[in-house]
KOLGUVO-974052 format. One record per residue (C-alpha): residue number from 1; residue in one letter; x, y, z. Coordinates in steps of 0.2 Angstrom, whole numbers. Example, Ala and Ser with C-alpha at 12.3 -4.5 7.8 and 13.67 -1.06 7.14 Angstrom:
pt k:1; r:a; u:62; v:-22; w:39
pt k:2; r:s; u:68; v:-5; w:36
REM end
This chain:
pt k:1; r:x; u:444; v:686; w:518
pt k:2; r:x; u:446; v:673; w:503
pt k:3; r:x; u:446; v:656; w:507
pt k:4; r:x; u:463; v:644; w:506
pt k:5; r:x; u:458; v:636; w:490
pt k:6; r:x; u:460; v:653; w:479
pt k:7; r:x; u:474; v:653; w:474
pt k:8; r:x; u:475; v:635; w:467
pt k:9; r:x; u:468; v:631; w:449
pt k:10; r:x; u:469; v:612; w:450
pt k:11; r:x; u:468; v:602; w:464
pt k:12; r:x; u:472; v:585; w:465
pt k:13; r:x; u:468; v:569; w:477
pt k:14; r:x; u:475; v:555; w:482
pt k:15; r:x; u:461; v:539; w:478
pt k:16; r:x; u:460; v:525; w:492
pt k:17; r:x; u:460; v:531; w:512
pt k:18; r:x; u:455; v:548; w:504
pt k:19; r:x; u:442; v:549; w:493
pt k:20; r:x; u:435; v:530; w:495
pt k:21; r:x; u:437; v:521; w:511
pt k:22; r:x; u:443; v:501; w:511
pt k:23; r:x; u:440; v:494; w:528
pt k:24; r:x; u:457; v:487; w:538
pt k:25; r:x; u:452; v:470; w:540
pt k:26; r:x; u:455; v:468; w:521
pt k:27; r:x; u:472; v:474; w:521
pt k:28; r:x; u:476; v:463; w:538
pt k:29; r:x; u:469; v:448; w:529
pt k:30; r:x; u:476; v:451; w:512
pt k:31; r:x; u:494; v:454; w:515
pt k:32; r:x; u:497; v:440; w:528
pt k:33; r:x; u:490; v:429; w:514
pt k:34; r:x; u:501; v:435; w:502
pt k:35; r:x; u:517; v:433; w:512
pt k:36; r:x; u:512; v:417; w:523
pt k:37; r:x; u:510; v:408; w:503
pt k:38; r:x; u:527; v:414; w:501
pt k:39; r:x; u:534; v:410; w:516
pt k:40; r:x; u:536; v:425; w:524
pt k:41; r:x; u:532; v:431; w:543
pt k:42; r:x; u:524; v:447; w:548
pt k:43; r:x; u:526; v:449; w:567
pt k:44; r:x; u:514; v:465; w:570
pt k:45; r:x; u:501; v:473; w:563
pt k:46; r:x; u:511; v:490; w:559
pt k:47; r:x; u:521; v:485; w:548
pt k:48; r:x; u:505; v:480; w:535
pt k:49; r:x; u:499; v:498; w:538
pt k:50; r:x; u:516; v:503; w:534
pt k:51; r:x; u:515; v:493; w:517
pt k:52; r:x; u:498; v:500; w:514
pt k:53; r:x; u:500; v:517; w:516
pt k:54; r:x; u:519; v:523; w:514
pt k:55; r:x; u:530; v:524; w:501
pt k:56; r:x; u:549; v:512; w:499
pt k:57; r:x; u:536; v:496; w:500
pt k:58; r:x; u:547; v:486; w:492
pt k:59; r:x; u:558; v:488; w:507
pt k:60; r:x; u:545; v:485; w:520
pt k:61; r:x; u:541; v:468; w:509
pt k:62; r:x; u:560; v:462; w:510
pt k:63; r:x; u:564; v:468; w:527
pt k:64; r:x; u:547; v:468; w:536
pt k:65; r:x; u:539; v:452; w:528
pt k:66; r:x; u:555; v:444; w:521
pt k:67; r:x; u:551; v:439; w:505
pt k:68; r:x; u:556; v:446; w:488
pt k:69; r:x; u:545; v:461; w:483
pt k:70; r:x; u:544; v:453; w:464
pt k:71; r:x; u:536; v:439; w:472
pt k:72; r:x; u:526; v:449; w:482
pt k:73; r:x; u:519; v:457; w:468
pt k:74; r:x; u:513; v:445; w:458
pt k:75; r:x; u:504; v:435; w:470
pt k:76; r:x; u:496; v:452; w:479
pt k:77; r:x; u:490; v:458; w:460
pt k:78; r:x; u:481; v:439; w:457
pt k:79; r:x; u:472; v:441; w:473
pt k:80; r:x; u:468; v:458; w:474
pt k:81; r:x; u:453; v:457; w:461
pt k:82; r:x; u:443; v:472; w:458
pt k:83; r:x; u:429; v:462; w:462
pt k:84; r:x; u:436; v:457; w:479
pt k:85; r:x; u:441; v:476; w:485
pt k:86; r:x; u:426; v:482; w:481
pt k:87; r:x; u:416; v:473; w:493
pt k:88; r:x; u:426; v:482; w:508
pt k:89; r:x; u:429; v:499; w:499
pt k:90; r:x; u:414; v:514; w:501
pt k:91; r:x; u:415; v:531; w:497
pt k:92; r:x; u:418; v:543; w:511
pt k:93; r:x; u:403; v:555; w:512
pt k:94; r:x; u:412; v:567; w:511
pt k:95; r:x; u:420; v:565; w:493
pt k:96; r:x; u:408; v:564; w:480
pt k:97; r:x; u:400; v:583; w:486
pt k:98; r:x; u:419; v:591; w:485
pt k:99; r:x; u:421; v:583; w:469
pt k:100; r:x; u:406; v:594; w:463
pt k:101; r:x; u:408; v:608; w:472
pt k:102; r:x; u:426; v:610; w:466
pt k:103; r:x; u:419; v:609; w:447
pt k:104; r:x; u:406; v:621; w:451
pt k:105; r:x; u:419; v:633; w:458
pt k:106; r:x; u:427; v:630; w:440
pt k:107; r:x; u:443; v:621; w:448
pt k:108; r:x; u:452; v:609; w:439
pt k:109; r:x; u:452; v:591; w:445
pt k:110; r:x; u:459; v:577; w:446
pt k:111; r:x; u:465; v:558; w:456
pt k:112; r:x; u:482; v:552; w:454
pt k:113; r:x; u:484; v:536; w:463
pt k:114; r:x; u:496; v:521; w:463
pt k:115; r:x; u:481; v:508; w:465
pt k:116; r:x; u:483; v:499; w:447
pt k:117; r:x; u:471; v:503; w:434
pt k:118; r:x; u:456; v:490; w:439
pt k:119; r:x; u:456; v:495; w:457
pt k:120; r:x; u:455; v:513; w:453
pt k:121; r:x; u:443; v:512; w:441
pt k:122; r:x; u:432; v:503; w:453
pt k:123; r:x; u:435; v:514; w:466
pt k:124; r:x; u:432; v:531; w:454
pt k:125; r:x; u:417; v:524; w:451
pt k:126; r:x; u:410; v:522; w:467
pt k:127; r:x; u:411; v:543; w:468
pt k:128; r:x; u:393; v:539; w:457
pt k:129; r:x; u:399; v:550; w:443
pt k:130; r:x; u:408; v:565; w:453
pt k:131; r:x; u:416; v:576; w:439
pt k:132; r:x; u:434; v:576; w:437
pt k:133; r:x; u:445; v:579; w:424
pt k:134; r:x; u:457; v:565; w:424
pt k:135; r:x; u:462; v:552; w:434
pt k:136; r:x; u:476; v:543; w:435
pt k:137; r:x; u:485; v:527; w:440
pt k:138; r:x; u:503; v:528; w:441
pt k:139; r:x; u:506; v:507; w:442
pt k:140; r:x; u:500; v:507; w:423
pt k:141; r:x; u:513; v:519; w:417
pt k:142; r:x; u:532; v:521; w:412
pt k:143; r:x; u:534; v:530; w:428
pt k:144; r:x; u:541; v:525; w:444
pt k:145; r:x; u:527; v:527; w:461
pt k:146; r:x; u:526; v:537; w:472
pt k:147; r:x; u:535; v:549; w:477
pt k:148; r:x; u:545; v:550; w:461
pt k:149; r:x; u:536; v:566; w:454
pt k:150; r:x; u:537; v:562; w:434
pt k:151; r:x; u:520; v:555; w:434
pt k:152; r:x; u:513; v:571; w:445
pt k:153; r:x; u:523; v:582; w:430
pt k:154; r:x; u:514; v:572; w:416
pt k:155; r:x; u:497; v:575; w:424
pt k:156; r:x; u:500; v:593; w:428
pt k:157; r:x; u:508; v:596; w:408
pt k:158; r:x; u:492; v:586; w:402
pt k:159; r:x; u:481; v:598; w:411
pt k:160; r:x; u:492; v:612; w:407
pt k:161; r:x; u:493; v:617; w:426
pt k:162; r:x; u:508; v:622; w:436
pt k:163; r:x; u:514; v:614; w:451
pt k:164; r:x; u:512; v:632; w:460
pt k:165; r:x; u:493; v:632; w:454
pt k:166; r:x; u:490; v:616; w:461
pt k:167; r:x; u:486; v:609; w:479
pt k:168; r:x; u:487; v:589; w:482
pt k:169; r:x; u:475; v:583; w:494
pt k:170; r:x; u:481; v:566; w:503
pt k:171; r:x; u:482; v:555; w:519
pt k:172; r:x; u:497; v:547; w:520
pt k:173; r:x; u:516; v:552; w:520
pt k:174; r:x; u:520; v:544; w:504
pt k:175; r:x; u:509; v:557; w:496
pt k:176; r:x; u:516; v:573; w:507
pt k:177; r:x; u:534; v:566; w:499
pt k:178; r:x; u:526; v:565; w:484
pt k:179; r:x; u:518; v:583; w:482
pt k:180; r:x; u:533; v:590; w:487
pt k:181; r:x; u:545; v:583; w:477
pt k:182; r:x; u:532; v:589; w:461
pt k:183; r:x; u:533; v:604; w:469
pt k:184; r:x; u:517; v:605; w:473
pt k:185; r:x; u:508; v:611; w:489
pt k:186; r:x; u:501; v:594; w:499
pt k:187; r:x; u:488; v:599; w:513
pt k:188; r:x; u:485; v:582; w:524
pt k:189; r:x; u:467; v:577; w:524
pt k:190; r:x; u:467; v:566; w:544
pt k:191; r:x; u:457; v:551; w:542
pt k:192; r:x; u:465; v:543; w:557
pt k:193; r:x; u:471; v:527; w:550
pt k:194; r:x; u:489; v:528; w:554
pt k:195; r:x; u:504; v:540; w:559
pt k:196; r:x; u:509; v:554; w:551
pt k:197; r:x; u:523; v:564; w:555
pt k:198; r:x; u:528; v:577; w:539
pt k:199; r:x; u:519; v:592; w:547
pt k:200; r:x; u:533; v:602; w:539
pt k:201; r:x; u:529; v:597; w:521
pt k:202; r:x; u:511; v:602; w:522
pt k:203; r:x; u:503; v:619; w:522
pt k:204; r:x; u:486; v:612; w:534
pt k:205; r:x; u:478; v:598; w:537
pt k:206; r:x; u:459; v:595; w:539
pt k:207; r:x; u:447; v:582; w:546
pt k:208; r:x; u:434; v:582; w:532
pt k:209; r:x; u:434; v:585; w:516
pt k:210; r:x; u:422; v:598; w:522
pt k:211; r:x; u:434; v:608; w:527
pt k:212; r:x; u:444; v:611; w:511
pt k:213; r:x; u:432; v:624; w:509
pt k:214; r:x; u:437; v:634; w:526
pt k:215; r:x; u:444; v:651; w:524
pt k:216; r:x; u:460; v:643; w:535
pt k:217; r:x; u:465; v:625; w:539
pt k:218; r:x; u:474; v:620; w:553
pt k:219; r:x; u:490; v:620; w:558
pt k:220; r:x; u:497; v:600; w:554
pt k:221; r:x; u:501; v:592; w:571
pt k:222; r:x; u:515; v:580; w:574
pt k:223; r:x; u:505; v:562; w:571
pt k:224; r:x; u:487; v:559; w:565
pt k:225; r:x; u:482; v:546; w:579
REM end
């Protein structure tokens, strides 16, 4: 029986909370920073994990955190140096062996995140020189983030794949959205940091990188905590 992974050429992954790991603490010293300066409130700790790791943040900014996403943004990008994530992002173990056996497989691979370009270049490069064959940051485009699929559509036309030949590996349900609207098949890789509930736009989920390589994954259950 041949594995899941056949029948995709390319397969792509999310970066931060799937490949590299940045420990909560940051996040739930960062953002309250960020929206105390501006006078904002944050009331619980879900709604920064909802920032973090879903997509519409500019809503959760106005509604959750009630200031003005431009604001926001501003502020979050002069404190959120490369040098300062760094310190709290690793690696997962898992990420830098699948990187090299997808290559030696001959798969075509690639990261598409919406981290801007300094944080992902960090954080690619803490994968200690895992091959892959582009990576991409979506905040230093002309496109819009996630979930809007034009960027996916450039990477895939640059590395002249199809969306039905490639697989998009991520851990949250802004990338789910995001796979499916590029038309893309999204498998949910559980790294227990926060809820998911999209089991209908993935085609597995799995609990290591490891298991990428197993003949089936899972079936997605209904949340990831």
């Amino acid at each position: 029986m041949m594995s899941m992974l056949a029948r995709y050429r390319h397969i792509s992954f999310d970066l931060d909370g799937t490949l590299v790991h940045t420990v909560p603490e940051y996040r739930y010293a960062i953002v309250p920073k960020v929206v105390h300066e501006l006078g904002g409130a944050i009331k619980e700790e879900r709604a920064i994990d909802r920032f973090w790791f879903e997509a519409s943040r500019d809503e959760v900014i106005r509604r959750e955190f009630k200031v003005e996403p431009a604001s926001f943004w501003h502020l979050f990008r002069i404190l959120d140096t490369s040098e300062q994530r760094s310190r709290h992002t690793r690696a997962y173990d898992d990420a830098e062996l699948t990187l090299r056996k997808l290559k030696a497989m001959g798969k075509i691979t690639s990261v598409i995140t919406g981290a801007p370009h300094w944080i992902a270049d960090m954080e690619v490069q803490k994968l200690n020189g895992a091959p892959l064959d582009m990576h991409f940051s979506i905040t230093d485009s002309q496109f819009n983030g996630k979930p809007d699929p034009a960027s996916f559509h450039f990477i895939l036309k640059k590395l002249n794949v199809s969306p039905r030949e490639t697989l998009y590996v991520g851990n949250s349900n802004e990338d789910a959205y995001y796979a499916r609207n590029a038309g893309a098949d999204f498998l949910y890789l559980q790294r227990k940091e926060h809820q998911f509930n999209l089991r209908d736009y993935a085609v597995g989920t799995i609990d290591s990188l490891d298991h990428l390589f197993m003949r089936q994954w899972k079936v997605v259950s209904p949340t990831a905590l």
